[in-house]
N, C-alpha and C positions, 0 to 999 in steps of 0.2 A: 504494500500500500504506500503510493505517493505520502509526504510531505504535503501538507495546505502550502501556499504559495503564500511570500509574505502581503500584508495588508488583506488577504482575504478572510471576509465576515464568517465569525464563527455562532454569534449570535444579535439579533435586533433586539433592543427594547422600547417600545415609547413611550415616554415619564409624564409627559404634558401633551393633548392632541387638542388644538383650539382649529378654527374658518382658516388661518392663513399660516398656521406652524406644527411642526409637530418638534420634540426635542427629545431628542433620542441617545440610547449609551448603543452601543457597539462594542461587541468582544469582539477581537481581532488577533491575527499573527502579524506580530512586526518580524521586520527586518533578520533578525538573530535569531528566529524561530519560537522567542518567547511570546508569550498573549497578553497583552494590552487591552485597554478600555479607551474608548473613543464618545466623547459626548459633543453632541452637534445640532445644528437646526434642519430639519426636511422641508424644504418649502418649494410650492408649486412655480415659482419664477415671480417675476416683474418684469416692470417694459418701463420704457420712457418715449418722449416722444418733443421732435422737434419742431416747432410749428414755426411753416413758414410761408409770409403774405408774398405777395406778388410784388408790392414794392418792394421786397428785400428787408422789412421791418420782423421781427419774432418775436415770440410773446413770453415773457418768465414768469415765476414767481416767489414772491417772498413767501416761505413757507415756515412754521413754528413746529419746530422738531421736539416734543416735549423729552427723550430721554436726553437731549444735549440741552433742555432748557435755552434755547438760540433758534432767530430766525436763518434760514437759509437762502439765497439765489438758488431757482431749480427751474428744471425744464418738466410738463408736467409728466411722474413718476408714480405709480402706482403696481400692490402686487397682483399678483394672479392669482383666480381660485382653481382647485383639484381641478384637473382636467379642462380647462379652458387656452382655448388657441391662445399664441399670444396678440394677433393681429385685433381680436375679438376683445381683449383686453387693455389694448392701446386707444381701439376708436373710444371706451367707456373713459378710460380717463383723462384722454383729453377733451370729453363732453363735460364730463361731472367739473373736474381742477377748471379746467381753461375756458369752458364755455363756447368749445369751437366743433364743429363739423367740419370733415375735410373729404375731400372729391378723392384726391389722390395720395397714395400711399406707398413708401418706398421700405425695407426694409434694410434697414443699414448693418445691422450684425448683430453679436451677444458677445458678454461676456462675464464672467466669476468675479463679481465682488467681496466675498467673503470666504475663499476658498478654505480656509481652513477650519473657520467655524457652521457654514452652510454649504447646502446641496443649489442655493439657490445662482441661478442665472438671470441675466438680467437683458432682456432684447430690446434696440432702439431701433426707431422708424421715424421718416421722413415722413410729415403730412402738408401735402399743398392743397390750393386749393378751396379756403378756408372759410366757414361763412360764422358768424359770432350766432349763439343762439343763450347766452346768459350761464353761468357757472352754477353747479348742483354742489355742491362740498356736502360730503358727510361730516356729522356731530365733530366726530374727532379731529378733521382739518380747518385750519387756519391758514388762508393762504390770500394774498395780497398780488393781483394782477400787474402789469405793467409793461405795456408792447413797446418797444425800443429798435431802433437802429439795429441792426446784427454785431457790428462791431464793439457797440456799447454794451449789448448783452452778453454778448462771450466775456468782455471784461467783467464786469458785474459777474458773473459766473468763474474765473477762473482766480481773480484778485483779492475776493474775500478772503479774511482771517482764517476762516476755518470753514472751508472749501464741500461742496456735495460731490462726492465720489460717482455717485452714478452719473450726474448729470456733466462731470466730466468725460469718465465713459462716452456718452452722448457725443460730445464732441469731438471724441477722437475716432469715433466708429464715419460719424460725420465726415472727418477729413479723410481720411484712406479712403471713403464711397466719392466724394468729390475728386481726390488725385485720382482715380481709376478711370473716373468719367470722362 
């Protein structure tokens, strides 16, 4: 009988199962063949989403992050429930955050924000297009509109003190789809 191969699951737990997480330990084989425990987030993904007018103006938001207690610059960002596309998940929350409808839809890429504590991925898209139809925020958001020049936004987005991960994500997925094009 083979050896387990190292990192390979020797047992799942879920400790907490809520709408958008589950936090799970994991028995595991590392490396040297000994067994380890792995605790970590399972989460269905997130999206973000870059909106963009035809004048070349885009829309951000000032967002209240309650665990950093701090507003943030963000492009709108929201996660995904069990089994929901991500495409299907982007149009909702750039209707609910931003208050926009959009005609056209690009998908720019993904990528692991939290690699070592979640399973989650995080996919951004391009929306053109755009027609304003008024912002839906759930209870829990706080979020402060402000459609701005592109270059003024990127700044506002990458110059802040203490900077949103994803919605830089966004931007770099944004530039490698722009240099290809």
């Amino acid at each position: 009988m083979d050896a387990p191969r190292p990192f390979s699951r020797l047992s799942r737990e879920v400790l907490v199962d809520n709408r958008w997480h589950e936090y799970c330990r994991d028995r595991y084989v590392r490396t040297d063949g000994s067994e380890g425990e792995y605790f970590y987030v399972e989460m269905p993904g997130a999206v973000g989403v870059v909106p963009r007018f035809e004048d070349g103006t885009t829309l951000i938001g000032r967002q209240y992050r309650y665990l950093l207690r701090t507003w943030l610059w963000e492009f709108p960002i929201g996660g995904m429930e069990k089994g929901e596309e991500p495409l299907v998940a982007a149009k909702k929350e750039l209707r609910e955050e931003a208050g926009l409808l959009a005609e056209r839809w690009t998908y720019l890429g993904a990528f692991a924000p939290y690699k070592g504590v979640s399973t989650e991925r995080t996919h951004f898209f391009l929306a053109e297009d755009l027609t304003d139809v008024g912002q839906r925020l759930e209870p829990e958001e706080a979020i402060e509109l402000e459609r701005l020049p592109w270059d003024e936004a990127r700044a506002r987005i990458l110059e802040q003190e203490l900077g949103d991960g994803q919605s830089w994500g966004g931007l770099l997925l944004l530039d490698r789809w722009e240099r290809r094009g």
